[in-house]
Backbone bond lengths (Angstrom), bond angles and torsions (degrees), N, CA, C in turn:
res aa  C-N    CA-C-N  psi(-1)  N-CA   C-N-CA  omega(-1)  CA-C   N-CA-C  phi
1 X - - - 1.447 - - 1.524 109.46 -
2 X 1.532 116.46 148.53 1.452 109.76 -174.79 1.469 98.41 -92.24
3 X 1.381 120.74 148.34 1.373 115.36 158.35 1.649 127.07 -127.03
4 X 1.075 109.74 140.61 1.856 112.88 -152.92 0.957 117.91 -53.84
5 X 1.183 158.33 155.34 1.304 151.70 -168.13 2.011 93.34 -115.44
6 X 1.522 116.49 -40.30 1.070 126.10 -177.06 1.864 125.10 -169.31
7 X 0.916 117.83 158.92 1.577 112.83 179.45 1.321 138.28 -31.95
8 X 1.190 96.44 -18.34 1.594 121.69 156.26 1.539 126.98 -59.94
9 X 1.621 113.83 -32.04 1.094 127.86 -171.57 1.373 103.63 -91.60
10 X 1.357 121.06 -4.75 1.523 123.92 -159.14 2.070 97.99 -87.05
11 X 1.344 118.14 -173.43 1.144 109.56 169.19 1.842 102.29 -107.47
12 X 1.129 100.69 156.95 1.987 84.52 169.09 1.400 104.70 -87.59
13 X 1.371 103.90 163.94 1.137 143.90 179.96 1.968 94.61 -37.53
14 X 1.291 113.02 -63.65 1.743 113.38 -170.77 1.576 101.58 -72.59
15 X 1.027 130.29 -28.81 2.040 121.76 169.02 1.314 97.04 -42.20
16 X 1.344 117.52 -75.35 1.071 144.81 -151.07 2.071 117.56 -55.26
17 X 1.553 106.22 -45.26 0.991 137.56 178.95 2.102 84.34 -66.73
18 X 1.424 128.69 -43.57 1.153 115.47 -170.57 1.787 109.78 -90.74
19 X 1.309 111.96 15.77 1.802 89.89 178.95 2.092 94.19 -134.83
20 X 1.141 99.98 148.10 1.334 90.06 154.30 1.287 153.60 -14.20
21 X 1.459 133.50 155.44 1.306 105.26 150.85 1.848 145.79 -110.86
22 X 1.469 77.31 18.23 1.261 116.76 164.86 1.788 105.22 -82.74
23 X 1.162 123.20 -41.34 1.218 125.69 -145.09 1.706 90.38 -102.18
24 X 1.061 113.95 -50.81 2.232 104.22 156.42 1.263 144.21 -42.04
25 X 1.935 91.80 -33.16 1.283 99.68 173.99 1.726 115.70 -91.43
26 X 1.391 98.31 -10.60 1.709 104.55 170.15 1.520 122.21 -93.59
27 X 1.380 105.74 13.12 1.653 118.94 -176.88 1.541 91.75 -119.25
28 X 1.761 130.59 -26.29 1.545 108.04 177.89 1.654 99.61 -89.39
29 X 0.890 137.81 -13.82 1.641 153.46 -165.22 1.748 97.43 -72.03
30 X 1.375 100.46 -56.43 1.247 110.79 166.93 1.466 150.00 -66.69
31 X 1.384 81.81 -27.43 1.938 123.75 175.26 1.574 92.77 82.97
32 X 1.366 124.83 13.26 1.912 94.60 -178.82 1.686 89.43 -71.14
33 X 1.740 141.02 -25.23 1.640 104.75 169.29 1.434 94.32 -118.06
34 X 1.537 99.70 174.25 1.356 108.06 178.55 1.815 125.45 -56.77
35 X 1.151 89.24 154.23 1.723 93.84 -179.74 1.878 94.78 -88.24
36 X 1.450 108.59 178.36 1.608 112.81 172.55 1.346 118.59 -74.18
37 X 1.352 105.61 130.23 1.612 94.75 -178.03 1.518 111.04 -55.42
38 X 1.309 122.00 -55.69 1.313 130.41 168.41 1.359 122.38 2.26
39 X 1.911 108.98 -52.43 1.329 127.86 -169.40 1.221 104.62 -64.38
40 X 1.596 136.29 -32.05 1.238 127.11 -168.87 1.427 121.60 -78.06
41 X 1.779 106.25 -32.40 1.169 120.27 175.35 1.811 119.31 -56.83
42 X 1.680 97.26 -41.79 1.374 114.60 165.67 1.700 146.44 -64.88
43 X 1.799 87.70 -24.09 1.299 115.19 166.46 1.835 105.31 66.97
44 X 1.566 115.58 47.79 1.150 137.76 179.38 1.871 112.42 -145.52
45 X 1.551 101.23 136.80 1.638 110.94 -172.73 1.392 97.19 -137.37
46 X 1.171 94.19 150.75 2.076 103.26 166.25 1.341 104.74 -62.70
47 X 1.022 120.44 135.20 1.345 136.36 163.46 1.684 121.54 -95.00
48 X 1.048 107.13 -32.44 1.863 109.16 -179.87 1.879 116.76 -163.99
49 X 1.050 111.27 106.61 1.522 107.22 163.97 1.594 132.02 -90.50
50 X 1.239 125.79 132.99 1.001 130.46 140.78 1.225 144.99 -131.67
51 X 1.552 140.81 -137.01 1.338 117.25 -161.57 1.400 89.28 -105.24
52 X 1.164 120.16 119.74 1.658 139.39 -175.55 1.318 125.58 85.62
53 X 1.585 110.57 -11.16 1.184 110.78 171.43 1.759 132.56 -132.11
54 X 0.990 120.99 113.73 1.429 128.66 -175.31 1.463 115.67 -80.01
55 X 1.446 127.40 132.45 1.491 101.07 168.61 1.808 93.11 -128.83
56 X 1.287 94.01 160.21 1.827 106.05 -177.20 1.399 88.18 -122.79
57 X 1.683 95.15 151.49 2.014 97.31 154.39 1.266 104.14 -134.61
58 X 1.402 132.92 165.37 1.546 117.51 151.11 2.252 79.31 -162.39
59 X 1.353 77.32 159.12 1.459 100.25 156.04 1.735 130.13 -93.14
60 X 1.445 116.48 95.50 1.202 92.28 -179.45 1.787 129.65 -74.85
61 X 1.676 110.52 140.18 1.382 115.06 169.41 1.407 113.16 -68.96
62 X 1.221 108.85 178.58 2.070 132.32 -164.79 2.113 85.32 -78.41
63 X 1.431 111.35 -34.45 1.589 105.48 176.01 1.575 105.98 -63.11
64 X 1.450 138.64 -32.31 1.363 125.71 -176.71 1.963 116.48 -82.27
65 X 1.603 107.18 11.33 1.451 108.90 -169.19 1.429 86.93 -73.05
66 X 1.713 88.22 174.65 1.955 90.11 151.25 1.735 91.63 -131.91
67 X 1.388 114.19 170.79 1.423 125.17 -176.55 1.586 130.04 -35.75
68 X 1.586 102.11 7.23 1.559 95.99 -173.67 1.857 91.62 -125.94
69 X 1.694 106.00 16.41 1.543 105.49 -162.70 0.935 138.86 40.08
70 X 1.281 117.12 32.88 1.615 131.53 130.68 1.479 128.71 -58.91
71 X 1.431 135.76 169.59 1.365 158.90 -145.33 1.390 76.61 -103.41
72 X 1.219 144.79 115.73 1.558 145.21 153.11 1.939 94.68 -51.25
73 X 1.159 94.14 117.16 1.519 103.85 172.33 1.400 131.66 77.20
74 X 1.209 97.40 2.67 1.636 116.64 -176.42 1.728 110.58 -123.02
């Protein structure tokens, strides 16, 4: 998967408006566009697309707890 270095790497707003959303999520799956930067911080990637269904995985690290060592948000 590619991952952005910066806003530059992103698609604009009118690409985007022209493909699916099936068809975005099968171009970051692939890496021809970037995945979310977000994901790296989170230490989670798509794992498989299809038509209605997306799946992500990641492992979260001891950095995604919050103070009671839980999954912040999970």
């Amino acid at each position: 998967m590619t991952k952005p270095k910066g806003p530059d790497d992103l698609l604009s707003p009118e690409a985007l408006l022209q493909m699916s959303g099936l068809e975005f999520m099968q171009g970051v799956l692939s890496g021809e566009l970037a995945e979310a930067a977000i994901s790296e911080t989170l230490t989670y990637g798509i794992h498989a697309v299809e038509d209605g269904r997306v799946v992500f995985r990641g492992a979260p690290e001891f950095s995604s707890t919050n103070p009671m060592g839980g999954v912040h948000g999970g």
